[in-house]
C-alpha positions as CSV (number, residue, x, y, z in Angstrom):
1,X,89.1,-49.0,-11.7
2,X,89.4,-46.4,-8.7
3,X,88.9,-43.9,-11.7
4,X,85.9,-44.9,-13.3
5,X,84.0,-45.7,-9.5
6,X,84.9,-41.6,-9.5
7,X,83.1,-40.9,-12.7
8,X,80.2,-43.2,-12.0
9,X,79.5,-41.3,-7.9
10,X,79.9,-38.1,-9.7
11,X,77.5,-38.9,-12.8
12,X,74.7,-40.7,-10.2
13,X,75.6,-37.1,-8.1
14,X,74.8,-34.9,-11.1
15,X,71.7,-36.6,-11.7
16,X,70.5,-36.5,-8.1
17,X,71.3,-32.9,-8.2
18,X,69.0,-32.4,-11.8
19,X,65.6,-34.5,-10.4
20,X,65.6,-32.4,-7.3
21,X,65.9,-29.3,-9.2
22,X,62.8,-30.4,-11.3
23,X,61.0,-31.4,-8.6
24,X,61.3,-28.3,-7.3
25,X,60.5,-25.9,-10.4
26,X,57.2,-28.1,-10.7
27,X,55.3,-26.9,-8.3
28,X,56.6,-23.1,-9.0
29,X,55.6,-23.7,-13.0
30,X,52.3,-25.2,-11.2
31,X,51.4,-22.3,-8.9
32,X,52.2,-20.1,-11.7
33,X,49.9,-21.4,-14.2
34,X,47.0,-21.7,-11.6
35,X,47.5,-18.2,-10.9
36,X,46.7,-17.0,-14.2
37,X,44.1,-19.5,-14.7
38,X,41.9,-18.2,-12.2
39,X,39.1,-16.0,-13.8
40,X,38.3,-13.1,-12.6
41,X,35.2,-12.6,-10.3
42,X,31.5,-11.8,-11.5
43,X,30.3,-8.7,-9.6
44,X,27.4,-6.1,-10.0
45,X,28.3,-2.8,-10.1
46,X,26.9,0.7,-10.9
47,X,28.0,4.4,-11.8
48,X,28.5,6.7,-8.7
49,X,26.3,9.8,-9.7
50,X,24.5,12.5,-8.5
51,X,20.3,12.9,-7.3
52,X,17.6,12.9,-5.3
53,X,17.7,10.6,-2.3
54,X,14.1,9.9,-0.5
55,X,13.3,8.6,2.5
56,X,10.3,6.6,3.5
57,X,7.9,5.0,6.2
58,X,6.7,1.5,5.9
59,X,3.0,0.9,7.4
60,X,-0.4,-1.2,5.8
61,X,-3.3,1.0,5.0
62,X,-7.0,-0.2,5.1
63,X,-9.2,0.8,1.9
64,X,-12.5,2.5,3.3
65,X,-15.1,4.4,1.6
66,X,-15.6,7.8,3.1
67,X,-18.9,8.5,1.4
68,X,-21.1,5.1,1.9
69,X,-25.5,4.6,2.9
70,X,-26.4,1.5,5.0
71,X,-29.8,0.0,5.0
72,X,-31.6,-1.4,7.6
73,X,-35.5,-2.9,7.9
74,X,-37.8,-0.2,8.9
75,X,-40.4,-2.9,10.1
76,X,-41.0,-6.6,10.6
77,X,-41.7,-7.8,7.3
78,X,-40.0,-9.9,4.1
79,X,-38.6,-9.2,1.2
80,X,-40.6,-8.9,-1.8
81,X,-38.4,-8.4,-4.7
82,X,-34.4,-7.9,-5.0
83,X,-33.1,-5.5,-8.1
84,X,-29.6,-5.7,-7.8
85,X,-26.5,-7.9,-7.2
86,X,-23.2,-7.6,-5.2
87,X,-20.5,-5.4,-6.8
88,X,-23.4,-3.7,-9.4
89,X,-22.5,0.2,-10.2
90,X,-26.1,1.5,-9.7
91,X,-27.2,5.2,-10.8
92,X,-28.8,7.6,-7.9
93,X,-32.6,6.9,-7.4
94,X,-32.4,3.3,-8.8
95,X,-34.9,0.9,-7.0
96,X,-33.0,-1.7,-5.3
97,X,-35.1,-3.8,-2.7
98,X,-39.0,-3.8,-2.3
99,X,-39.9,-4.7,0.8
100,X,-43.9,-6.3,1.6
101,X,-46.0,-3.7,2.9
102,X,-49.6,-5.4,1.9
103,X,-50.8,-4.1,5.7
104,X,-49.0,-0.8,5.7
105,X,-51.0,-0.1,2.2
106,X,-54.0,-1.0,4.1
107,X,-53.5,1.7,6.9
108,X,-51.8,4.4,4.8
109,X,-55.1,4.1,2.8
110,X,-57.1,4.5,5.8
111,X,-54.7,7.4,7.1
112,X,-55.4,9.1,4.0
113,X,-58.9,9.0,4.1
114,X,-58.8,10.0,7.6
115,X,-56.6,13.3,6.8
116,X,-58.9,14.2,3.9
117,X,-61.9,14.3,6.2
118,X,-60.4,16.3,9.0
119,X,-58.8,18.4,6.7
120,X,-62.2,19.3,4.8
121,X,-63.6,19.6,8.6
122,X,-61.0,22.1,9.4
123,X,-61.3,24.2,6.0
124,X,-64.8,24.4,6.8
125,X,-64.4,26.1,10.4
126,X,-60.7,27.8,10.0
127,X,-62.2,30.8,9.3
128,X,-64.3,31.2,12.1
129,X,-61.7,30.4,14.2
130,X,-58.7,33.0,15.7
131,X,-56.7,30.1,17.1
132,X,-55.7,27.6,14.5
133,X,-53.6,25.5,16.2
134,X,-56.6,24.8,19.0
135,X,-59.3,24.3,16.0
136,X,-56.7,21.5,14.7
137,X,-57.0,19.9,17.6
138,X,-60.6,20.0,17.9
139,X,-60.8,18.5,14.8
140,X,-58.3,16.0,15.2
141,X,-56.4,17.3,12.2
142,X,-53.5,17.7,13.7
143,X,-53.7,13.6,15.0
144,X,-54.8,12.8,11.8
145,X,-51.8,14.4,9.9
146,X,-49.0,13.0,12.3
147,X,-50.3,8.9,11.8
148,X,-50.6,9.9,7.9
149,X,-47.2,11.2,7.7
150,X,-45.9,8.4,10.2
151,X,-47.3,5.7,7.8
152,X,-46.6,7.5,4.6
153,X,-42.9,7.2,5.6
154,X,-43.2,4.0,6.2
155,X,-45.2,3.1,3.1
156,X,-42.2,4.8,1.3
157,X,-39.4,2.9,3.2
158,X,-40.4,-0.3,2.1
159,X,-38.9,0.5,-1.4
160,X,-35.0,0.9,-0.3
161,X,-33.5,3.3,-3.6
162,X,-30.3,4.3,-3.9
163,X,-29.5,8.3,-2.8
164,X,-26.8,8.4,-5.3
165,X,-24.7,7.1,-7.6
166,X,-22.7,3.7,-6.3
167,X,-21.5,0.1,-5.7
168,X,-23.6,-2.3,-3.8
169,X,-22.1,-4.5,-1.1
170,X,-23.0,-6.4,1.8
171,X,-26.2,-8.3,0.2
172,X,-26.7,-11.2,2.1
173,X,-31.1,-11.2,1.7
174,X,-33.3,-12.9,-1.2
175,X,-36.5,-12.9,-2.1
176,X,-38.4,-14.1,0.5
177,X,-36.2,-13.1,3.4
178,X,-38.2,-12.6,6.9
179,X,-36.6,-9.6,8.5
180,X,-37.1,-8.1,12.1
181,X,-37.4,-4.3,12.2
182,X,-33.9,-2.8,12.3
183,X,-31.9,-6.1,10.4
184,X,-29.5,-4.7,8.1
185,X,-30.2,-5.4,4.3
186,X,-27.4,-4.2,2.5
187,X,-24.9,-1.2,2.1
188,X,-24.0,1.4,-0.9
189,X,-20.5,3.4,-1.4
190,X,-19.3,5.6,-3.9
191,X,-15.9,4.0,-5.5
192,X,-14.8,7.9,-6.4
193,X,-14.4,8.4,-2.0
194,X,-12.4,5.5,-1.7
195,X,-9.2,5.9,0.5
196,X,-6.6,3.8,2.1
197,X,-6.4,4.9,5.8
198,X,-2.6,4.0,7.4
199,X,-1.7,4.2,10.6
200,X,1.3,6.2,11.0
201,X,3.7,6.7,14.3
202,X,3.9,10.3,15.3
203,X,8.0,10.8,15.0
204,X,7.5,9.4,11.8
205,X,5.1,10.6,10.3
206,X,6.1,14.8,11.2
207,X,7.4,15.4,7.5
208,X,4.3,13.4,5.7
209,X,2.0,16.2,3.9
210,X,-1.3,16.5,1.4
211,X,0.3,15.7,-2.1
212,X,3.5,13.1,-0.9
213,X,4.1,10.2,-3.3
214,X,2.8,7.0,-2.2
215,X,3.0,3.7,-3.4
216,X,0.8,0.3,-2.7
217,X,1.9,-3.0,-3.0
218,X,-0.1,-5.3,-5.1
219,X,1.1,-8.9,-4.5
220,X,-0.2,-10.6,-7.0
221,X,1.8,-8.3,-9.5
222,X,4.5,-8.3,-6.8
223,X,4.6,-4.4,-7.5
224,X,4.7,-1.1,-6.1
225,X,2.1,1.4,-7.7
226,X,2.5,4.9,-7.1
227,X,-0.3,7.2,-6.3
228,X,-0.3,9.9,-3.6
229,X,-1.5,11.1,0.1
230,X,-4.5,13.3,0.1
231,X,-4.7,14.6,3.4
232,X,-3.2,13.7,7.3
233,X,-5.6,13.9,10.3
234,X,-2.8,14.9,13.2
235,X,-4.8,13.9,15.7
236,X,-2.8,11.5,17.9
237,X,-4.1,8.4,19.2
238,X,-2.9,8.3,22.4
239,X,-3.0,4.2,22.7
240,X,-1.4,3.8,20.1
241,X,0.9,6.9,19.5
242,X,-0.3,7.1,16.0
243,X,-1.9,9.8,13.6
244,X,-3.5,9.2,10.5
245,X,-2.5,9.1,7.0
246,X,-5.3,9.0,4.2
247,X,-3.9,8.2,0.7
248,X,-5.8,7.8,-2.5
249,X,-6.9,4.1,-3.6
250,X,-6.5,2.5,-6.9
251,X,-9.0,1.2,-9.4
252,X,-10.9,-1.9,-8.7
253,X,-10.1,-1.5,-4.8
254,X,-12.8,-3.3,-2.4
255,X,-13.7,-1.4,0.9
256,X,-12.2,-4.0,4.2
257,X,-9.1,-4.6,2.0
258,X,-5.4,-4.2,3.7
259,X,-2.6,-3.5,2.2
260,X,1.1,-2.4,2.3
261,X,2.2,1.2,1.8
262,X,5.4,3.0,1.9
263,X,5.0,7.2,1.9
264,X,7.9,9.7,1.0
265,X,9.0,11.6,4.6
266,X,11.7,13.5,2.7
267,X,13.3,14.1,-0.4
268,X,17.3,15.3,-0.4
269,X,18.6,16.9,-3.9
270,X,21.5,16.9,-5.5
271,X,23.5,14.1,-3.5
272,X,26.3,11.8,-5.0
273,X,24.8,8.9,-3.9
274,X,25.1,4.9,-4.4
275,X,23.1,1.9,-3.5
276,X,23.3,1.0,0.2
277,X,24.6,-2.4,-0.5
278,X,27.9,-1.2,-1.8
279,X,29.0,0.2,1.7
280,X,31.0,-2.3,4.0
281,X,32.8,-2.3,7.1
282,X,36.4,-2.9,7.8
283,X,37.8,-1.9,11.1
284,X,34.7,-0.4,12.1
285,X,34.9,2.2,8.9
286,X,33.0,2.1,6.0
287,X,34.4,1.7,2.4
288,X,33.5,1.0,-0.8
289,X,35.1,-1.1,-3.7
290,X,35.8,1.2,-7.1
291,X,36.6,-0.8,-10.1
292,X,40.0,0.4,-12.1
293,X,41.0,-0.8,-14.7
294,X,38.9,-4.5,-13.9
295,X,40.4,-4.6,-10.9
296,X,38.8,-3.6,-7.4
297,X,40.3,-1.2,-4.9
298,X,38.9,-0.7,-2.0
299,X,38.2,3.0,-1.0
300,X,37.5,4.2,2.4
301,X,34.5,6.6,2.4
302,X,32.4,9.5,4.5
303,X,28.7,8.9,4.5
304,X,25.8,11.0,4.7
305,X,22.1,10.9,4.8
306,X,20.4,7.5,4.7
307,X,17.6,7.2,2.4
308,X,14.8,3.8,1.8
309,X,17.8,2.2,-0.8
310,X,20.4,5.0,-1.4
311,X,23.0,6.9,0.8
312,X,25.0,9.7,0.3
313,X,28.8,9.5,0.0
314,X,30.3,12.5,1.1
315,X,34.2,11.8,0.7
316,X,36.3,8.8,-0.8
317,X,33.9,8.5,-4.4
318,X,33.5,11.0,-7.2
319,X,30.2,11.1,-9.8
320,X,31.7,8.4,-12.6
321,X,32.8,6.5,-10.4
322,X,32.7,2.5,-10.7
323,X,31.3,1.3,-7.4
324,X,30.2,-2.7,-6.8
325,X,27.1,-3.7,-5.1
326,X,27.5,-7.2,-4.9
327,X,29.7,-10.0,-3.9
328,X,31.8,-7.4,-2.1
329,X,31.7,-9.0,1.3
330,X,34.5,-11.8,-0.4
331,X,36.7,-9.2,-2.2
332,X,40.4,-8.5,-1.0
333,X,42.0,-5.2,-2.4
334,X,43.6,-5.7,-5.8
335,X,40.9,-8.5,-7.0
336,X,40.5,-9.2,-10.5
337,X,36.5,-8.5,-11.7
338,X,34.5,-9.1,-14.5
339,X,31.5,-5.9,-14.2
340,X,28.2,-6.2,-15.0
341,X,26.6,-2.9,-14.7
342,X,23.6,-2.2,-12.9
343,X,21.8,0.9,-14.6
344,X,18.7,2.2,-11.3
């Protein structure tokens, strides 16, 4: 009996000793198999290689045409007859407003007569005379001439035509508009002298010459569209510490429009260069993550010039390189990734 309550503590010991072991090598298997589960994690990443890395400065630029006519009422009168329309492309000498000028007809005809008969006067007598200027006067000639000119001009400002070839703006008349002498009427610009004018801070705007690349934004494309500076007027404004930047406008563009531009400062060749979102900080250094073999090492790294989305790596990365751009901020050394490549 003794014998077989031996067996029985030492079988019920055994099996003790066989669940704990299980219980133990459970979680291990567990661990194990989560480990290798785990996928690998999505990142962006693109090829280390060599170019051109460009600075630029950021500003808004007003469109404004530099060749442009205003008109304005010569006299108190109204409007007869309107040829033209907003936004119409009109050809040099093209009628556009007649203005009433029933009364100045009146006088100019009166004027005219007036001139004819002094002149005749003067042509009569001008040959007696060694003093023309004083036989003018005598005459009243020289009276006569000044109102008939005076009126004349007048006469001919009632019909506004265009000086030369343009796009009208600013029409706010109709027929039958009174105006007061002086009220403006409407204005005329040539589309082909249209520039964007940008204010540009002096320190930054040192390296900006005639023939730099620019680039407008157009929001409703939400895209950058290049075109290029055509001249820089250094003179400083000492209010606002700015010079000028004049760069050329794109079709369609509407004098009064704003709209953001960025303009090349600089241009450095030949760098080995990545995007600047790759760079991080650890320990107050930078580094980089290069992929090998689908897994990311991190990679301590010299930097060098600073451009608008690039930077130069000058140590720690060679052209070929692997280097990610994203998601890097959550990456320990050694961490499985899955690469999608980012081709600029």
């Amino acid at each position: 009996m003794k014998k077989l309550i031996t067996i029985i503590l030492v079988t019920i010991f055994i099996i003790f000793i066989i669940l704990i072991l299980k219980i133990r090598q459970k979680p291990e298997e567990e661990t194990s198999r989560t480990k290798t589960e785990i996928p690998p994690l999505e990142v962006v990443a693109e090829i280390a290689q060599k170019g051109d890395i460009i600075k630029f400065v950021y500003t808004v630029g007003e469109v404004v045409a530099l060749k442009k006519a205003e008109f304005y009422s010569p006299f108190n009168t109204y409007v007869e007859n309107i040829f033209i329309q907003n936004g119409e492309y009109v050809k040099k000498g093209k009628l556009l407003v007649k203005l009433q000028n029933r009364d100045l007809e009146l006088e100019y005809q009166k004027a005219s007569r007036d001139y004819l008969e002094k002149r005749k006067k003067y042509e009569r007598l001008k040959d007696k005379s060694h003093d023309t200027l004083k036989l003018k006067i005598e005459t009243g000639l020289l009276e006569a001439e000044k109102e008939y000119l005076k009126i004349k001009r007048l006469v001919e400002s009632s019909e506004i035509k265009a000086p030369f070839d343009g796009v009208v703006s600013g029409l706010l008349i109709e027929k039958g508009s009174v105006l007061k002498e002086g009220e403006f009427l409407l204005s005329l610009y040539d589309p082909s002298s249209l520039k964007l004018i940008c204010d540009v801070f002096v320190d930054e705007g040192k390296e900006i010459k005639k023939g730099n690349r620019a680039f407008i934004y157009f929001p409703e494309k939400n895209k950058w569209i290049e075109t290029k500076v055509t001249g820089v007027d250094r003179r400083v404004d000492k209010e606002k510490r700015t010079i000028r930047v004049f760069v050329s406008s794109l079709k369609n563009m509407i004098p009064g429009e704003i709209y953001k531009v960025r303009i090349e400062t600089a241009r450095f060749k030949n760098k080995l260069r990545v995007t600047k979102s790759a760079v991080i900080y650890r320990e107050n250094r930078p580094l980089v993550f290069v992929v090998k073999n689908n897994v990311a090492r991190w990679q301590w790294v010299s930097l060098g010039i600073e451009g608008d989305s690039l930077i130069e790596i000058k140590k720690g990365v060679k052209p070929g390189d692997t280097v990610i751009i994203s998601n890097n901020f959550f990456i320990a050394d050694n961490t499985p990734v899955k690469v999608k490549l980012f081709k600029r």
